[in-house]
Backbone as CSV, one residue per row, in Angstrom:
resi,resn,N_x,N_y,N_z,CA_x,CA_y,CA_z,C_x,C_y,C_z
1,UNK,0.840,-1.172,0.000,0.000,0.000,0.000,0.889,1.239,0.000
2,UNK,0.601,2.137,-1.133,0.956,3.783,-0.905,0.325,4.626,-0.555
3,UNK,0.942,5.693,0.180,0.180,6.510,1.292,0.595,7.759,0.704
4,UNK,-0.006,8.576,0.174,0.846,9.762,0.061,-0.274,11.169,0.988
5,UNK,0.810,11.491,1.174,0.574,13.047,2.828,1.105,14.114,2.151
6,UNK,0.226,15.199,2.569,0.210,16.638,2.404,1.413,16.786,2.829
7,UNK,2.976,16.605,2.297,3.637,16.735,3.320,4.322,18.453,3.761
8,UNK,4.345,18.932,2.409,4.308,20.198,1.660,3.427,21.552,2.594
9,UNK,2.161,20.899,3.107,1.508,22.025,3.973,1.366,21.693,5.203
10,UNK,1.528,20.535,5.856,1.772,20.360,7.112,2.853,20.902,7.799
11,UNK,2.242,21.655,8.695,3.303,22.262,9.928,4.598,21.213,10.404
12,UNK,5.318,21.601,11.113,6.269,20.816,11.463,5.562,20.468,13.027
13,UNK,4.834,20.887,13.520,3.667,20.216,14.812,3.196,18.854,14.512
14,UNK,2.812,19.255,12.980,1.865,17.917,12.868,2.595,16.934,12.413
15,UNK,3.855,16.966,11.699,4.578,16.131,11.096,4.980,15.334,12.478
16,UNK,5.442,16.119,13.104,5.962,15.071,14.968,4.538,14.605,15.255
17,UNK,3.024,15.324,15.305,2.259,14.207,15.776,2.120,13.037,14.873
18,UNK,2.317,13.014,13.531,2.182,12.145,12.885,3.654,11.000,12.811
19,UNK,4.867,11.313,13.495,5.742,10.552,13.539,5.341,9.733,14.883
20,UNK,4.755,10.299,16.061,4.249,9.791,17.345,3.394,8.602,17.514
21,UNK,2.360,9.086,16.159,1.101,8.039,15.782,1.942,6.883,15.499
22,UNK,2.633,7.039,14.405,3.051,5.976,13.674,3.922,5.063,15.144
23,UNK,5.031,5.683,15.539,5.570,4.926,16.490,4.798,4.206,17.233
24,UNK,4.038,4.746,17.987,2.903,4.504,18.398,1.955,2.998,18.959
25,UNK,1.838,3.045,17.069,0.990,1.822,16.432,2.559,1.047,16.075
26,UNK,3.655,1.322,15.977,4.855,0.084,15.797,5.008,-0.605,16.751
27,UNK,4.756,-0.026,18.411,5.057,-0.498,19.191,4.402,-1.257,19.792
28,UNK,2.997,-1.090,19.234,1.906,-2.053,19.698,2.627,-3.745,19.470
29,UNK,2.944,-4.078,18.361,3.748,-5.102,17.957,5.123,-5.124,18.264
30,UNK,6.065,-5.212,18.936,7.155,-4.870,18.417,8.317,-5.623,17.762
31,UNK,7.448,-7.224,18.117,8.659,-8.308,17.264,8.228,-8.350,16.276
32,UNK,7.197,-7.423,14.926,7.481,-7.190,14.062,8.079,-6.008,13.575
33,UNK,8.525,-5.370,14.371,9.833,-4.177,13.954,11.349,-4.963,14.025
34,UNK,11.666,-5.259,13.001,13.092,-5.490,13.014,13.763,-4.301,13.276
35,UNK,15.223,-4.262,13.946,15.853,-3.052,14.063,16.916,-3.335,12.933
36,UNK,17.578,-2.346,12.214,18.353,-2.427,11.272,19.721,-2.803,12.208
37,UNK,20.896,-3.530,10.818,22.010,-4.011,11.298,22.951,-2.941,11.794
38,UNK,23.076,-2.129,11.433,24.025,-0.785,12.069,23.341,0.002,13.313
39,UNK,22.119,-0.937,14.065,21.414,-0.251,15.226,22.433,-0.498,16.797
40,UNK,22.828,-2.139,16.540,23.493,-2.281,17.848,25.230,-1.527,18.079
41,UNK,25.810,-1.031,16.294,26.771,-0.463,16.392,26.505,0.902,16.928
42,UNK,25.570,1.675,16.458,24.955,3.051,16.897,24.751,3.000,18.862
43,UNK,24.268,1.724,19.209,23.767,1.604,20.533,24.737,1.547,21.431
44,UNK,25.887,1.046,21.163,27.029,0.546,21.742,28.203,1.845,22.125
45,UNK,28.054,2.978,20.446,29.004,3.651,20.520,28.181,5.057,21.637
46,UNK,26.634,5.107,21.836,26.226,6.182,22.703,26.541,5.650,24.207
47,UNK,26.194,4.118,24.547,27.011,3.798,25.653,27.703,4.137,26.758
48,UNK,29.035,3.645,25.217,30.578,4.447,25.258,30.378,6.209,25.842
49,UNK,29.609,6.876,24.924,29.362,8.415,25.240,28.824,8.694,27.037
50,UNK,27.999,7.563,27.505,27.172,7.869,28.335,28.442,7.902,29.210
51,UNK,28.860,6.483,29.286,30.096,6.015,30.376,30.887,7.209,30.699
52,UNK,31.381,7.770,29.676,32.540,8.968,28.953,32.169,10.323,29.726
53,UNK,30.377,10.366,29.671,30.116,11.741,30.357,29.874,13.005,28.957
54,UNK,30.101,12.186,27.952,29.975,12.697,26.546,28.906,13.237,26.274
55,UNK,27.800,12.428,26.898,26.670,12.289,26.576,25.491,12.789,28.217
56,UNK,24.535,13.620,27.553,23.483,13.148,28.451,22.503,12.620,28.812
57,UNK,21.684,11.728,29.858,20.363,11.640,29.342,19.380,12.238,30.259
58,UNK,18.321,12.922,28.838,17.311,13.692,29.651,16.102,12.801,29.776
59,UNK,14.542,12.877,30.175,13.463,12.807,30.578,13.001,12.913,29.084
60,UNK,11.994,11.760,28.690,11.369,11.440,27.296,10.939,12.711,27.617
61,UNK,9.775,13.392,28.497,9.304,14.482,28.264,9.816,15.566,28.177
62,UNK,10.957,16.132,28.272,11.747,16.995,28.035,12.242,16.958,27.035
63,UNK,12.975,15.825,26.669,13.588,15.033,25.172,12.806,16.132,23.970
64,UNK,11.368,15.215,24.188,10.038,15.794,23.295,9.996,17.672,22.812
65,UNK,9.921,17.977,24.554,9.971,19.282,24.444,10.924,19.982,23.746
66,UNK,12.214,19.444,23.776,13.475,20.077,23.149,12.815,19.853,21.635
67,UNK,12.373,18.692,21.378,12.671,18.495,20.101,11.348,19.617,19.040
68,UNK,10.309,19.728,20.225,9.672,20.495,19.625,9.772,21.844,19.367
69,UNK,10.559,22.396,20.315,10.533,23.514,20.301,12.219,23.910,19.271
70,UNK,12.231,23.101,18.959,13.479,23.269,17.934,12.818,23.052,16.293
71,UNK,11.932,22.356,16.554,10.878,22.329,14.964,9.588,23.252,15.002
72,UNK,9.821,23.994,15.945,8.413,25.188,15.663,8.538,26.363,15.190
């Protein structure tokens, strides 16, 4: 099936609610989401970052907030 979206006049609000939905409904299932082969190299090397102090981690809800307020 092809889906094609307004993608052209949608706000960048709605594009994140519509990335949310979708996740969403992936996770309902999730042993049919395969993760791609370069996921556990990506996973391994933030880790490394966390251990390091490289890295931080914030609160999904904050996460969100950053991310929105950087696409509005």
């Amino acid at each position: 099936m092809t889906v094609t979206l307004p993608l052209e006049q949608m706000s960048s609000a709605e594009k994140v609610e519509l990335m949310e939905s979708l996740w969403a409904d992936l996770c309902r299932k999730p042993e049919e989401v395969e993760s791609p082969a370069w996921h556990d190299d990506v996973l391994r090397e933030r880790e490394k970052r966390l251990e390091t102090r490289e890295e931080q981690v914030l609160e999904w809800a904050e996460a969100k907030k950053r991310i929105r307020e950087s696409v509005s």
